[in-house]
N, C-alpha and C positions, 0 to 999 in steps of 0.2 A: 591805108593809114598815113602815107607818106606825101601827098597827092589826095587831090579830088578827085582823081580816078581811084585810085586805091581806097578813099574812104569811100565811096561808094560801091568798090568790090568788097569791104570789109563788110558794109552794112549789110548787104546781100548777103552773102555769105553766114551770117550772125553768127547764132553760137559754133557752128559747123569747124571756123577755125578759132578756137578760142585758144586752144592751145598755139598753133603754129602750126605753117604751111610747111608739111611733109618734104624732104629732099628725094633727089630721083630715085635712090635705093630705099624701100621697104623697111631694110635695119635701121635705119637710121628719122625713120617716122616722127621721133620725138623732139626730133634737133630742128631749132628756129632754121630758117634756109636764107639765105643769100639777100634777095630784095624784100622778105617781107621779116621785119620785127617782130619779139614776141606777140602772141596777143594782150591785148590791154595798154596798157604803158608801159615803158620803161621804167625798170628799177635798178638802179646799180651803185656799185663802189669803183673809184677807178683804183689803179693799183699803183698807186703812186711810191716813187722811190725805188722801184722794184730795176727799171731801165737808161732812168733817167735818176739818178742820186738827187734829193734835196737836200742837203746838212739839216739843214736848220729843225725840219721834220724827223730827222734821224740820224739822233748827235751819237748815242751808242755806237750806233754799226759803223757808221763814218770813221768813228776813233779805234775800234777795232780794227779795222781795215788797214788804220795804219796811216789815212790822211791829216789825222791831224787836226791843223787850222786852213789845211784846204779849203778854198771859197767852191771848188767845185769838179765835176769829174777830170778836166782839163788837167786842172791845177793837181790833183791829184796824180794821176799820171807821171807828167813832169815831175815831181817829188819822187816820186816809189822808183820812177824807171819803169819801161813797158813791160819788161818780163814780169817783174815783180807785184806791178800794177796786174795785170792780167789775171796773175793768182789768186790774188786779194779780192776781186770783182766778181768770177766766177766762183767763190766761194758765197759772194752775196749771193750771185743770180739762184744758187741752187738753195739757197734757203728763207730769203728775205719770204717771197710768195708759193709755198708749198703747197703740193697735192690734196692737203688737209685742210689748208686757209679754201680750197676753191670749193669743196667739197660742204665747208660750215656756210659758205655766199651762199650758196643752194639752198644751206635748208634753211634761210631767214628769211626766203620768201623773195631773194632777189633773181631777176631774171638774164642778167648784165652786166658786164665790165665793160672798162674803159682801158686800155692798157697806153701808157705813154710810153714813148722809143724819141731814140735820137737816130738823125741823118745816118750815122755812126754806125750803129748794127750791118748795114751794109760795108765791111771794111775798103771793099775799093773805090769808095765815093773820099776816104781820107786823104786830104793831100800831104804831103809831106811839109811840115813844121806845127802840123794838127797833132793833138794827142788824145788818142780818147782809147778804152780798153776794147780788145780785142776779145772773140769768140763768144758775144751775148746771140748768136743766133740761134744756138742750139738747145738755147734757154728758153727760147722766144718760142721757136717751135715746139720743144714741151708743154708750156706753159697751154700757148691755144689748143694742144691736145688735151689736155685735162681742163678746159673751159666745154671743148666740144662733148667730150664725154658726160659731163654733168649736165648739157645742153644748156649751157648760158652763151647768149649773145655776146660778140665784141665786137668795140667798135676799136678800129688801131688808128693812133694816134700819132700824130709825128709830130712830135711835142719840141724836138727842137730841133732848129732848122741849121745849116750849112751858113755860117756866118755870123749867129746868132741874130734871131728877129726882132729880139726887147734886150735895152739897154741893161743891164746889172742885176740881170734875173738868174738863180742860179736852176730854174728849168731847162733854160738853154744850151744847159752842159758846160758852158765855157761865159763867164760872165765879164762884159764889156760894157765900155763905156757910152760906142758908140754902134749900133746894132750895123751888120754887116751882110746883113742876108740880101737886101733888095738889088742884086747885079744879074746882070744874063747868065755868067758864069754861074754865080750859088743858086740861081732860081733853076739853071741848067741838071745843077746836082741835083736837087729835090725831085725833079721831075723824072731822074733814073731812079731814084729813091724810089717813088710812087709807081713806075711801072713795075720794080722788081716784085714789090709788095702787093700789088695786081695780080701780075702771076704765082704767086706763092699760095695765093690767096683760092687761087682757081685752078690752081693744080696739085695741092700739099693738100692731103687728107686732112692732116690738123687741124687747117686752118674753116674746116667745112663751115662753123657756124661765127666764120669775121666775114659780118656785112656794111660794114661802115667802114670807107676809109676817110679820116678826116687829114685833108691837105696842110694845115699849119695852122696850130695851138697858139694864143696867143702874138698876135702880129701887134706892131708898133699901133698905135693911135692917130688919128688923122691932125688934130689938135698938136702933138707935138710934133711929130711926122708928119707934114702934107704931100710933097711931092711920093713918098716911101711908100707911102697906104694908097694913094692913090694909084701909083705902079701896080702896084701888089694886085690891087680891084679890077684892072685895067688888062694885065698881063698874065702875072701870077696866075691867077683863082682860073681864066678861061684855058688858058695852055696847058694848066696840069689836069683840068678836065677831060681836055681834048685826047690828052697823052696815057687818060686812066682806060678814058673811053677806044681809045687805038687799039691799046693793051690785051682789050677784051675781044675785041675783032678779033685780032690776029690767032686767037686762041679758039674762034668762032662761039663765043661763051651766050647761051639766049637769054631774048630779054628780060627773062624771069627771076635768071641769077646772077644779074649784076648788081655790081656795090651800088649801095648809097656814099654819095659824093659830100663828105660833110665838110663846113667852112666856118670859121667864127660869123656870126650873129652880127645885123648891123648895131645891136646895140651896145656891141663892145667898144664901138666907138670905131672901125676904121674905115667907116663908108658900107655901102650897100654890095654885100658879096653876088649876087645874083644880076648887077647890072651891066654887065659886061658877059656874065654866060652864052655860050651856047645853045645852049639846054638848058632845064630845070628839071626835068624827069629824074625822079630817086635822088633830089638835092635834098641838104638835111641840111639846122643851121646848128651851131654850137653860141649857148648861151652862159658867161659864167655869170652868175649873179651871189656875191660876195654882201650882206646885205654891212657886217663889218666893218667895211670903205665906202657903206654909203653915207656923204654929211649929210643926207635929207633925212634920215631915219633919227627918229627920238632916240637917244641911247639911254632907253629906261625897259623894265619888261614888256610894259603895254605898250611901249614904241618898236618892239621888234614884231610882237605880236599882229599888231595892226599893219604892218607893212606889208608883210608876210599874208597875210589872210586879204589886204588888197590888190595884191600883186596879179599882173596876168602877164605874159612871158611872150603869147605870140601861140599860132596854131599846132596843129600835129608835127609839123617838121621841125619844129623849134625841139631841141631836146637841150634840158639845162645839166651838162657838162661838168660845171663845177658847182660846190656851195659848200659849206659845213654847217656847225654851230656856235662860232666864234664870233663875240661882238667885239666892238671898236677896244682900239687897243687903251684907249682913256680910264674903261672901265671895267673890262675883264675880269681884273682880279679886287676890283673892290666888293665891300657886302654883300650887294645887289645881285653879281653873277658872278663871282669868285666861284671855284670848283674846289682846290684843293683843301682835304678834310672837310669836306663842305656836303653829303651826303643827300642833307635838308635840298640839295637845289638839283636835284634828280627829274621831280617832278616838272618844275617850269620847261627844265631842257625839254622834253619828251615833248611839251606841247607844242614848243618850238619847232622842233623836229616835224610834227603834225601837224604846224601850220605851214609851214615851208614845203613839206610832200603834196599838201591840197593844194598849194599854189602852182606849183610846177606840175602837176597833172590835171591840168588844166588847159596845156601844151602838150608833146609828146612825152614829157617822163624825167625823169633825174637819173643824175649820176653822182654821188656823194664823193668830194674829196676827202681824206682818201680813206682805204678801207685800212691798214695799217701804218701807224709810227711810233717813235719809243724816243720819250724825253724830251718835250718841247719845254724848253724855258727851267727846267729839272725837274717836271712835274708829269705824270700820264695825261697828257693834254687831250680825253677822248673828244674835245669840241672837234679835233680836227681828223680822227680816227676811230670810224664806226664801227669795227673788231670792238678797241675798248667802249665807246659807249656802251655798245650791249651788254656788253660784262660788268659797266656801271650801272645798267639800267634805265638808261638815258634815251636808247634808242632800243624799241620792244624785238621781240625776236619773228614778230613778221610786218614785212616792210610794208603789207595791205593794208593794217591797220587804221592808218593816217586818219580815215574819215571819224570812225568812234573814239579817236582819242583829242582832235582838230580841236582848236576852242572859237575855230572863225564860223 
């Protein structure tokens, strides 16, 4: 599936793995394994907020927490103090994404998460005058036990890098002006980053069904960063390969069960991630396609529609990462596609949603951003939180769907 080889062993294969390729132990027969995917495509939510805080997506918890007008976990931090911060955080970790939210992704027919982390969960990559909370590993490592146990796929994400990658994103964990990741020293950090999480991956029970690891979320743009993207493409993306792939050596892991090696898409705009590889074998690309920020899209309903139902993304290893249901911010909340007390506009979403699934599976599959948040703008914003959609209506309660409800 992931590969010309792979789609060619898939084919063979047919319905045989429809399910998913078996792990070495017997018990665990049902759980996707290592290098190969569920069968069919990908379906997921990622889990956004859960590792990496967004405000903006989850103005409640942030204010409970006790941040405030914190622009972001950093900033947070700093505020509360580490101890005090510490408390506060792991009282998220342990309820934001619960054993019952992984358990409900299950039975909507999804096969997949996407989990975002910061550099950070690793506490000894922290340098000192860095501030970010303490003790999310033991979170992290529950969490992928109750992904395994339901037998969904993840792909781990390392959402925000050592320096931060994009300028005034509060992804990044710590939002700046000017991004700070592209030095030998922060590219050095990431890279024990991605070995530890190699090994954890290939020797923590938990982690038995994370077969993706994607090296870094959202990098700078080549357009506004040229020399920064082009490092990145040049350096970055081949040495953290080389270092995931060492990783696995040394552990003598076979070629059966190693990660997929996943990298933004070139058409996120920061140059061609594959040109500079080693290898390609088990590469996967990350596509966010946002159709919201796109100005070429009509921002009318037949203009998302049509985009959406033209849209093609790239082959099997293209997997689109992010998306939602949110249009451009001009007209969100007018007539047209306003939401709030707005019930009438249930049905439009839904086709949206179902033409946006036939697009992207067309490629390797979706990942919805994100599956839960509370309060965007002071409204249950489910455009951007597929938990509420369902519970709107907006988005049916199995993700297969897509084809019988499509309007392309």
């Amino acid at each position: 599936m992931l590969s010309s080889f792979l789609s060619a062993a898939l084919a063979l294969a047919g319905i045989q793995i429809a399910s998913c390729i078996p792990l070495e132990s017997s018990a665990e027969s049902a759980q996707p394994s290592k290098r190969w995917l569920p069968g069919g495509k990908i379906r997921g939510v990622n889990l956004g907020s859960q590792f990496v805080i967004e405000p903006w997506m989850a103005h409640d918890e942030w204010q409970s927490m006790g941040c405030g007008n914190a622009n972001d976990e950093w900033s947070c931090v700093q505020a509360l103090g580490q101890d005090k911060a510490d408390a506060a955080f792991k009282q998220h970790w342990d309820t934001w994404t619960t054993q019952d939210d992984i358990s409900q992704i299950k039975s909507l027919g999804l096969n997949a998460v996407r989990i975002p982390v910061g550099y950070w969960i690793r506490e000894d990559l922290v340098t000192e005058g860095e501030h970010f909370p303490r003790g999310g590993i033991a979170y992290l490592d529950r969490l992928v036990g109750w992904c395994a146990d339901a037998g969904l796929y993840v792909i781990m994400d390392l959402h925000g890098g050592p320096g931060a990658q994009f300028p005034n994103q509060q992804y990044t964990g710590h939002v700046v002006s000017t991004p700070g990741f592209y030095t030998p020293d922060n590219y050095e950090r990431a890279y024990k980053f991605l070995e530890w999480m190699t090994e954890r991956i290939h020797t923590n029970n938990n982690y038995r069904t994370v077969g993706t690891l994607e090296v870094m979320n959202e990098p700078v743009h080549s357009g506004d960063y040229p020399s920064q993207a082009a490092d990145m493409v040049a350096n970055y993306y081949p040495n953290a390969w080389t270092r995931i792939r060492k990783a696995e050596d040394k552990l003598n892991v076979a070629a059966d069960k190693r990660v997929n090696i996943q990298m933004m898409d070139k058409s996120w705009g920061s140059g061609d991630p594959s040109s500079h590889l080693p290898d390609t074998t088990l590469a996967l690309y990350d596509d966010h396609r946002y159709y919201k920020w796109d100005s070429s899209v009509q921002t009318t309903k037949d203009g998302y529609i049509s985009a959406a139902c033209k849209d093609n993304r790239g082959g099997s290893n293209v997997i689109v990462g992010e998306w939602s249901l949110s249009v451009a911010d001009s007209v969100e909340s007018n007539d047209e596609f306003g939401i709030k007390n707005r019930p009438d506009q249930v049905d439009w979403y839904k086709k949206y949603w179902a033409s946006q699934v036939q697009a992207f599976e067309k490629s390797g599959g979706w990942v919805f951003w994100s599956w839960k948040c509370n309060w965007i703008g002071g409204i249950d914003e489910w455009r951007w939180c597929y938990k509420s959609a369902v519970a709107a209506g907006a988005i049916p309660k199995d993700a297969g769907s897509a084809a019988s409800l499509s309007p392309c």
